[in-house]
C-alpha positions in Angstrom: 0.0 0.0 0.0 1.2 3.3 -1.0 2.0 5.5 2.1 0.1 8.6 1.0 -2.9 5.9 1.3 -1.6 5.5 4.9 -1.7 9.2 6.6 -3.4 9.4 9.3 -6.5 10.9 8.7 -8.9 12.0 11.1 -12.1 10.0 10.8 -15.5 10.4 12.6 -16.9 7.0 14.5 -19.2 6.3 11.6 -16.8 6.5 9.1 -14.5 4.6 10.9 -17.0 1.6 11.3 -17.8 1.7 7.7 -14.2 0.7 7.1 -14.3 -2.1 9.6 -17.3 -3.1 7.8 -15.6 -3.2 4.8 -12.6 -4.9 6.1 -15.1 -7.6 7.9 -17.0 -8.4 4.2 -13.9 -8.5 2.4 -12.4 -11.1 5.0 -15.1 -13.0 5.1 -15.3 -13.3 1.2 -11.7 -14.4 0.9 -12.0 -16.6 3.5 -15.4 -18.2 1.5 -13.7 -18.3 -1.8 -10.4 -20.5 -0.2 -13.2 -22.9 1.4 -14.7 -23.7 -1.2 -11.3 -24.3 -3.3 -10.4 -26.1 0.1 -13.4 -28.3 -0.4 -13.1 -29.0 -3.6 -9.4 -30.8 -3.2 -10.6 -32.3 0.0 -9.3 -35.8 -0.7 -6.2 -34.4 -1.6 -5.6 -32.3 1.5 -7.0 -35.3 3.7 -4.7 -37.6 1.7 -1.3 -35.5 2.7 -2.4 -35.2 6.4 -2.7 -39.2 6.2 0.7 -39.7 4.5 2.3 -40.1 7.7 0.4 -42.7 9.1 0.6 -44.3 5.0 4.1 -44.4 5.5 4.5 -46.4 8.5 2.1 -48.9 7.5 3.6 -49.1 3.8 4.0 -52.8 2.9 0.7 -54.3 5.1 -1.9 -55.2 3.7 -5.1 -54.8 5.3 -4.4 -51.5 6.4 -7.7 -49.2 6.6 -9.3 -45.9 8.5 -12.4 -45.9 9.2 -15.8 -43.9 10.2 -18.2 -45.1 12.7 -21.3 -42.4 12.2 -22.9 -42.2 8.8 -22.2 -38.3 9.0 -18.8 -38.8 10.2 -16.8 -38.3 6.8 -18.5 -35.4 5.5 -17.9 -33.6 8.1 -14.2 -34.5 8.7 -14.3 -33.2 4.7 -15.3 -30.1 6.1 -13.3 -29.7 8.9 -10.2 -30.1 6.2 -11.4 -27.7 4.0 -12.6 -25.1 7.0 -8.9 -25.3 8.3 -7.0 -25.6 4.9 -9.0 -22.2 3.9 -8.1 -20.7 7.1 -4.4 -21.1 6.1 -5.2 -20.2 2.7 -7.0 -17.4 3.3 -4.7 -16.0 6.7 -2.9 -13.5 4.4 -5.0 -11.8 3.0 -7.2 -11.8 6.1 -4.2 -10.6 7.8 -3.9 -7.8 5.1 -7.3 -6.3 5.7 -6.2 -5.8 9.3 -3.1 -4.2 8.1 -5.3 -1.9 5.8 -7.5 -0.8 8.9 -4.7 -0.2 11.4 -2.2 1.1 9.4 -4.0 5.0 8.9 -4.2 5.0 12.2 -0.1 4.5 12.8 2.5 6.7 12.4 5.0 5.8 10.1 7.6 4.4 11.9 5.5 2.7 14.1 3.9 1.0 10.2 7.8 0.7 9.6 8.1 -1.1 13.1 5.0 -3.5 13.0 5.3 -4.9 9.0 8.3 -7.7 9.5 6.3 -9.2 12.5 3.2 -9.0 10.6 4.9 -10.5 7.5 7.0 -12.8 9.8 4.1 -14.5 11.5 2.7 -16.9 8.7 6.6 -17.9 8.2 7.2 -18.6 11.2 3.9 -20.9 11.9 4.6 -22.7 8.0 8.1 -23.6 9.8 6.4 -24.7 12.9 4.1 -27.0 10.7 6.8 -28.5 8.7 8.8 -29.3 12.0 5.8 -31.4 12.7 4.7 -32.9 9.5 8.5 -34.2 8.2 10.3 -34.8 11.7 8.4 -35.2 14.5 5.1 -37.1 13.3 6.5 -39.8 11.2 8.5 -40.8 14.8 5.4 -40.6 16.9 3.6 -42.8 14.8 5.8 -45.2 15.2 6.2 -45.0 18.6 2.5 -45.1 19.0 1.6 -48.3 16.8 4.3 -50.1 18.2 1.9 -51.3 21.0 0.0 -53.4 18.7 -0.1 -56.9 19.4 0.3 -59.0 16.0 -1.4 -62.3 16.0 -0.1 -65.7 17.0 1.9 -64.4 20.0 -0.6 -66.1 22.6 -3.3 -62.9 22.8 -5.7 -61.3 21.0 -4.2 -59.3 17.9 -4.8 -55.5 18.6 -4.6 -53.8 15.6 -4.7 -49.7 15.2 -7.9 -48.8 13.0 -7.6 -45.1 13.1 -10.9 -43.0 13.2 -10.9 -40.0 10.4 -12.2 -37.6 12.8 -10.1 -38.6 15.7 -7.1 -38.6 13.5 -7.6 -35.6 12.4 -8.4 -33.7 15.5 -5.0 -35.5 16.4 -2.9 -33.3 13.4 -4.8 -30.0 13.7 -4.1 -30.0 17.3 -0.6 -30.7 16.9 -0.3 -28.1 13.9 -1.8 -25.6 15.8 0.6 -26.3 19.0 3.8 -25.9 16.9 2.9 -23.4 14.6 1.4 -20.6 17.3 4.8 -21.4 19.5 7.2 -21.0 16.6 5.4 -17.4 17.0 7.0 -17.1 20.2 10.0 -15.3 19.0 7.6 -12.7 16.8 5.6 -11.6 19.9 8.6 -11.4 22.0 10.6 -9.1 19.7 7.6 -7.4 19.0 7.7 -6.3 22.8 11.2 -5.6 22.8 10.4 -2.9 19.7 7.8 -1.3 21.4 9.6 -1.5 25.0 7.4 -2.9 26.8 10.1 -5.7 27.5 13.8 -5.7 27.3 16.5 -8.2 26.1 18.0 -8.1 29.5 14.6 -9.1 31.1 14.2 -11.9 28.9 17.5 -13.1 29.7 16.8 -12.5 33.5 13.9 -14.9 33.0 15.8 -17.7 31.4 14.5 -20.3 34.4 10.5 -19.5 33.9 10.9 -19.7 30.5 12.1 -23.6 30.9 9.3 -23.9 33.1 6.7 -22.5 30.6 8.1 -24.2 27.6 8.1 -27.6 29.5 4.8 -27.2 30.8 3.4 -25.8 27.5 4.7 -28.9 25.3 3.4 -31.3 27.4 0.2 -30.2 28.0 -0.2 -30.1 24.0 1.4 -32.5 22.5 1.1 -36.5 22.5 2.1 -38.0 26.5 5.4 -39.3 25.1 9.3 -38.1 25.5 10.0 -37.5 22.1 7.2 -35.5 21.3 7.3 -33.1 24.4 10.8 -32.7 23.6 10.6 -32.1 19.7 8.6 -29.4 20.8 10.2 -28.1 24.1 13.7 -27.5 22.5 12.9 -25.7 19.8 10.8 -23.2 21.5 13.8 -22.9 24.3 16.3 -22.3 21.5 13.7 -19.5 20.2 13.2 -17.7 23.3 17.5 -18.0 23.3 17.8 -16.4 19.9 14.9 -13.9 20.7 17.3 -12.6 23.4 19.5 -12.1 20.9 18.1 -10.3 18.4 16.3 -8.5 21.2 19.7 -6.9 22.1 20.4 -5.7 18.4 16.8 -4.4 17.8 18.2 -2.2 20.9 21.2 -1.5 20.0 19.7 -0.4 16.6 17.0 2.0 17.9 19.6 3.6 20.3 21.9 4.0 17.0 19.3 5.5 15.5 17.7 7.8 18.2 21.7 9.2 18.7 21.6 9.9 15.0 18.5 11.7 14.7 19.5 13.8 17.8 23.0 14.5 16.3 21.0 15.4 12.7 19.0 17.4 14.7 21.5 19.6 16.6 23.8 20.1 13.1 20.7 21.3 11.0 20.0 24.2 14.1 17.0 22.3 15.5 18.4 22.3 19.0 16.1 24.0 21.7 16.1 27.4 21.5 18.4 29.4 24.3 16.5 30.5 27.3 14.5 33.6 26.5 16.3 37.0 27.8 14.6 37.5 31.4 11.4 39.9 31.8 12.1 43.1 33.4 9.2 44.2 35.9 9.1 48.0 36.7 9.8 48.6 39.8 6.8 48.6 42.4 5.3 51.4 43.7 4.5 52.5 47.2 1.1 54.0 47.4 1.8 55.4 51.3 4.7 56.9 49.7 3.4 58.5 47.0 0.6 59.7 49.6 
């Protein structure tokens, strides 16, 4: 967006709820039109999520997932296509916001907030491929090793994975590791504004363990790996976030000691002290009587 299209403009309350109208209709339409393209390659999206579980069972015949309610697979369609056109759909969505908060920024405050705004779908994709290619594949495994195969003396107990549950299974742990690989945009995006500090971050180093810890194992599968897979790289975040915390610092010092040294040269400098006012001297009316 062109920044003359971004001055701030003073705007009465009705005009400024038109434009969140706007905004709203506009969301909501891009959101409809990736749902439906969601929907249409379904199957497509479902078969990627199930690769995983494909993979480990590659070779065995007899493999199946299955439904149990007559209404259970159209609406695990739906559920795919409602959270693949959430993804689809997030920037734009995410560029209407932009469109409506941005007049109402000054521009180095616009200047400050665009890289987290463009960092944060990077940041989650990354999160989701950590899952999808390292971490899944492993805790499948780990999971179906406790079936029993027949002819070992007990009942065979076989894994026949429910769609639904299976999927409620991947968006949850999609969701977990994306919106914490966002951990490093919201901190530095409190470290711009100053409402935190590098140094207090790095005070903080024991509660973050504790939060991380607690975090990953309260969303992610009750196994080692999988806690871990997700506890280390969100430690190793909040580490580089200190980081870059202390240059985004040392940067805006640089910069407010260069504006104040462009400043003084060009003659801005505050003014001397005005020359003091001379009363007249006061008069003394018994005198003068």
């Amino acid at each position: 967006m062109a920044e003359e299209e971004l001055d701030d403009k003073k705007m009465p309350l009705l005009e400024h709820l038109i434009e969140l109208r706007q905004r709203l209709v506009y969301s909501v339409a891009a959101f409809l039109v990736c749902f439906i393209i969601a929907y249409y390659f379904h199957t497509q999206i479902f078969n990627f999520l199930v690769e995983p579980l494909q993979k480990v069972f590659d070779g065995q015949s007899g493999r199946r997932m299955i439904f149990t309610a007559p209404t259970e697979a159209f609406f695990t369609y739906i559920k795919v296509a409602f959270f693949a056109g959430v993804c689809l759909a997030f920037p734009l969505i995410a560029n209407q916001i932009w469109k409506f908060v941005a007049p109402g920024l000054y521009k180095h405050e616009r200047n400050a907030f665009l890289p987290f705004l463009v960092a944060t779908p990077v940041m989650f994709a990354i999160g989701a491929a950590l899952l999808y290619y390292f971490v899944l594949p492993v805790a499948l495994v780990f999971f179906t090793s406790f079936e029993v195969p027949a002819g070992e003396g007990a009942l065979p107990i076989q894994l026949e994975a429910k769609m639904s549950e299976y999927l409620s299974l991947i968006m949850t742990l999609i969701l977990a590791f994306g919106i914490s690989f966002e951990l490093p945009v919201l901190l530095l995006l409190l470290v711009r504004v100053g409402i935190l500090s590098a140094k207090t971050l790095a005070e903080k180093r024991r509660y973050a363990v504790v939060g991380v810890v607690a975090f990953a194992g309260v969303v992610t599968p009750p196994d080692v790996f999988s806690q871990l897979s997700l506890a280390v790289p969100m430690y190793l975040l909040y580490e580089a976030s200190i980081w870059i915390g202390y240059l985004i610092e040392k940067r805006k010092t640089e910069a407010e000691l260069a504006e104040e040294a462009e400043a003084a040269a060009s003659g801005s400098a505050p003014a001397a002290a005005a020359a003091p006012v001379i009363l007249p001297p006061e008069t003394d009316f018994n005198e003068a009587r």
